[in-house]
C-alpha positions as CSV (number, residue, x, y, z in Angstrom):
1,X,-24.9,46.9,-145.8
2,X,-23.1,45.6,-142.8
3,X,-19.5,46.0,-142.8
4,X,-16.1,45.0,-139.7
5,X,-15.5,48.2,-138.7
6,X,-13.9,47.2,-135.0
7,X,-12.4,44.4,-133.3
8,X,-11.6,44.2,-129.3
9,X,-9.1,41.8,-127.7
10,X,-8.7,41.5,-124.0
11,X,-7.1,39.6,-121.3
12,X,-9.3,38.8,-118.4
13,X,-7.4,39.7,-114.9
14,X,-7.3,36.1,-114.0
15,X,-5.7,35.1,-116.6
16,X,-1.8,35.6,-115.1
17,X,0.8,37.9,-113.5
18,X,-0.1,41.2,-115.9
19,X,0.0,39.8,-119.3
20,X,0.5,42.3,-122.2
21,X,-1.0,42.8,-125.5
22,X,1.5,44.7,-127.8
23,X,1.4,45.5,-131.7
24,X,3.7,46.4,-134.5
25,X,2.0,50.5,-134.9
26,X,4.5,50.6,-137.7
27,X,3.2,47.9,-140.2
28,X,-0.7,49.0,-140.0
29,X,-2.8,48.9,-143.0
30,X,-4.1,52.3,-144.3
31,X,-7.0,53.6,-142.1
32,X,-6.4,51.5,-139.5
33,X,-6.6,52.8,-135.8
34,X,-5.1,51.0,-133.2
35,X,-6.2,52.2,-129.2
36,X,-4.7,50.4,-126.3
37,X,-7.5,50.9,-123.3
38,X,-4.5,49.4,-120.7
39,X,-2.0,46.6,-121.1
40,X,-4.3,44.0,-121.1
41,X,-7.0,45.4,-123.6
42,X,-6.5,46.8,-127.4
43,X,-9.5,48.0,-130.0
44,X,-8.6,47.8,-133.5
45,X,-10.9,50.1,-135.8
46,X,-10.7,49.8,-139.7
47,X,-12.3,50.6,-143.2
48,X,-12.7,46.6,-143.8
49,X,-12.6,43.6,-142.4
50,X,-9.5,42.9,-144.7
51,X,-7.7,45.6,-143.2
52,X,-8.8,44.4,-139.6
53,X,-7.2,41.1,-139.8
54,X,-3.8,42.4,-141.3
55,X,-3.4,44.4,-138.2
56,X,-4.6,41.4,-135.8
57,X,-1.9,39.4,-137.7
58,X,0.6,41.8,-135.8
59,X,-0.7,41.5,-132.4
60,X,1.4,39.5,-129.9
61,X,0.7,39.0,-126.3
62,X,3.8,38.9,-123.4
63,X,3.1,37.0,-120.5
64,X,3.6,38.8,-117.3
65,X,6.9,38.2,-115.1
66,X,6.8,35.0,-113.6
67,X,3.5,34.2,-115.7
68,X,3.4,30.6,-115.7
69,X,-0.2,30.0,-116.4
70,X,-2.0,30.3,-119.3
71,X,-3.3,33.0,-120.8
72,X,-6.8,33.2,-122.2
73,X,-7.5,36.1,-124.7
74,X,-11.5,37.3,-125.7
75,X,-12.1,38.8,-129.0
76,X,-15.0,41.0,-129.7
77,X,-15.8,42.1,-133.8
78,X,-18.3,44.6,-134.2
79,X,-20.0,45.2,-137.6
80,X,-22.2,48.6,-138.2
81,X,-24.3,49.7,-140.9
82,X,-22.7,52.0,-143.5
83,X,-25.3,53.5,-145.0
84,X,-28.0,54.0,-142.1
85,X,-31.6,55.4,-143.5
86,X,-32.9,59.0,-142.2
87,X,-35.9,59.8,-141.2
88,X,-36.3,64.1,-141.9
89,X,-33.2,65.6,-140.4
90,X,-32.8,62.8,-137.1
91,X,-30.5,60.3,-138.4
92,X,-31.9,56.9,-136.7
93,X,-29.4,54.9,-134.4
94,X,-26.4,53.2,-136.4
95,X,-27.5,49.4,-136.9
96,X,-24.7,47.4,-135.0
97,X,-23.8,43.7,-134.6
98,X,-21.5,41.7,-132.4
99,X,-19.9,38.2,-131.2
100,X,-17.6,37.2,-129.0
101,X,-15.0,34.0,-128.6
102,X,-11.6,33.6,-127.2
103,X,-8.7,31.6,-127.5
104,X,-6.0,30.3,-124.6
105,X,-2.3,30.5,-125.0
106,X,-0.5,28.0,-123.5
107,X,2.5,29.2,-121.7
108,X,5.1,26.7,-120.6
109,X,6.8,27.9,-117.2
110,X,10.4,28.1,-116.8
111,X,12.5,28.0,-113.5
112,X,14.4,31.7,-113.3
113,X,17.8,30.2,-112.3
114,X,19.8,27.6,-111.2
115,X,19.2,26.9,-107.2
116,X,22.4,27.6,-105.2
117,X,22.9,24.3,-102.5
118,X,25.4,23.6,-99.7
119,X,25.3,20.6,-98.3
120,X,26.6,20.1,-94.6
121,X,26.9,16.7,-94.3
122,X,30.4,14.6,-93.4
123,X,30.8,11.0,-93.2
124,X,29.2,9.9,-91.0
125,X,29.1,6.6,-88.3
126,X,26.1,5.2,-87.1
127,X,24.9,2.1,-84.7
128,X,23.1,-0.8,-86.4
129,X,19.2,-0.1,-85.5
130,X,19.5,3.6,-84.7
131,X,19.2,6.7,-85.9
132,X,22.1,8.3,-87.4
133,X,22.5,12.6,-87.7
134,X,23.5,13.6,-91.3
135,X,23.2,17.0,-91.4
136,X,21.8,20.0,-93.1
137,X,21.1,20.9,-96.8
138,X,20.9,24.9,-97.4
139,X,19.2,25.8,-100.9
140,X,18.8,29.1,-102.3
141,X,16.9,29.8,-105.4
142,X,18.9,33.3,-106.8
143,X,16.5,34.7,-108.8
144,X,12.7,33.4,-106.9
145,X,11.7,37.3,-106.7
146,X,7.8,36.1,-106.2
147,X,8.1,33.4,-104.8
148,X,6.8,31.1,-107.3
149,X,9.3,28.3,-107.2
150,X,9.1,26.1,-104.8
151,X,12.4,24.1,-103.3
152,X,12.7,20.6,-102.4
153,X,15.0,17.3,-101.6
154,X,15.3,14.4,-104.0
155,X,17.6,11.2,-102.9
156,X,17.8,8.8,-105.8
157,X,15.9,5.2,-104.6
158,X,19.2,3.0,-105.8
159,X,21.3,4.9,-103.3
160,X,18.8,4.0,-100.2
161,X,18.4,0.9,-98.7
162,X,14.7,-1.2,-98.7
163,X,13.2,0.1,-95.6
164,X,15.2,3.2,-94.0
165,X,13.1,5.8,-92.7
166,X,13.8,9.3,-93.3
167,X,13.6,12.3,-90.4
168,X,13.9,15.8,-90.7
169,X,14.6,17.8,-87.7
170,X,13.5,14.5,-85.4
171,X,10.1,13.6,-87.4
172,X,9.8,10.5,-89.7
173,X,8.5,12.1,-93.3
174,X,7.0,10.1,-96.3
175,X,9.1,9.5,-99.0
176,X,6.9,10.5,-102.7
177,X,8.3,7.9,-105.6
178,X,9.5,10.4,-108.7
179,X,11.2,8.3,-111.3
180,X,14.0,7.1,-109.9
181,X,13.8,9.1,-107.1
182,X,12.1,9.8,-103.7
183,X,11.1,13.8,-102.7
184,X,11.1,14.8,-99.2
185,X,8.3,17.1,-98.9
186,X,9.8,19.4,-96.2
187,X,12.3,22.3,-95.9
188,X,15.2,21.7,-97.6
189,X,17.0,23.6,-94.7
190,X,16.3,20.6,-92.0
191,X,18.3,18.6,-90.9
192,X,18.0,15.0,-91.8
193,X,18.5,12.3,-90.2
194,X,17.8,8.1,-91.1
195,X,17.4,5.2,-89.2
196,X,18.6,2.2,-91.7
197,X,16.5,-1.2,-92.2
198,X,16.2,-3.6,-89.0
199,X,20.0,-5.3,-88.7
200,X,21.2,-3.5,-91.8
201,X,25.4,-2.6,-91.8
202,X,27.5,-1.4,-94.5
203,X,27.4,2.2,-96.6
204,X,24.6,4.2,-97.5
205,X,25.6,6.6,-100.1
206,X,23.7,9.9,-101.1
């Protein structure tokens, strides 16, 4: 007879910023024998296959700091015979069976804080048909400890005149449509200039 005796869940390395599988070792089912291998990896040994899936009901999986990819997890359940025949006094090897599958977790990132911005800009007077200095805008992101954020500019389209071209630090930069606004895809820490539409007078507000 062919009974669950052992189940195996692991995280694959590539699967996000050190993942962790953790379990509730207080709630487990008579018998059962919980061994964490590392972090990432956990074998759960039982009398039945009953027993087995009470205690995977109580493992949970943390993603990693920063984690902001999904997480895939691989399950391996081995079965083994119980009762395994003898031949004289050598016990012949223990009959065993496995399969595999897995099952990804979908983890939705979240920014770590509010970004910090100055902006040093004044009012500002240009000529009709040239480019006119606007300043600088500084961002910090507080809490960006890896890296993984990534700043950026937005001007909102209503605000910006058909036709002005935007520079930062001297060089004309496309404009990429989001929504109702445009993203500059350049430091945030240039310093920007425009040169308003051929003729165009009156304000330009940001």
């Amino acid at each position: 007879m062919l009974a669950m005796v052992k189940i195996e869940a692991q995280i694959p390395a590539n699967s996000g910023k050190e993942p962790v599988l953790r379990i509730n070792t207080t709630r487990l089912p008579p018998g059962v024998i919980v061994t964490f291998t590392s972090n990432s990896s956990v074998t759960i040994t039982g009398p039945s296959e009953g027993a087995i899936n009470d205690a995977l009901s109580l493992l949970e999986v943390r993603p990693g700091k920063d984690n902001g990819e999904n997480i895939t997890v691989s399950v391996i359940p081995t079965a083994e015979e119980t009762n395994p025949t003898e031949v004289g006094q050598i016990e012949v090897a223990v009959p065993r069976a496995t399969n595999s599958a897995s099952f990804t977790i979908p983890v939705i990132p979240e920014v770590d804080s509010i970004p910090n911005i100055t902006i040093k800009m004044n009012n500002v007077t240009g000529i009709e048909d040239t480019e006119v200095i606007l300043g600088r805008i500084m961002i910090m992101s507080g809490d960006d400890i890896d890296g993984s954020e990534v700043p950026y500019v937005e001007f909102k389209v209503d605000s910006i005149p058909d036709g002005t071209a935007f520079l930062a630090n001297g060089t004309v930069v496309n404009l990429v449509p989001n929504g109702e606004f445009v993203r500059l895809e350049v430091d945030p820490n240039s310093i920007f200039s425009i040169i308003p539409p051929l003729h165009f007078s009156g304000e330009i507000n940001f």
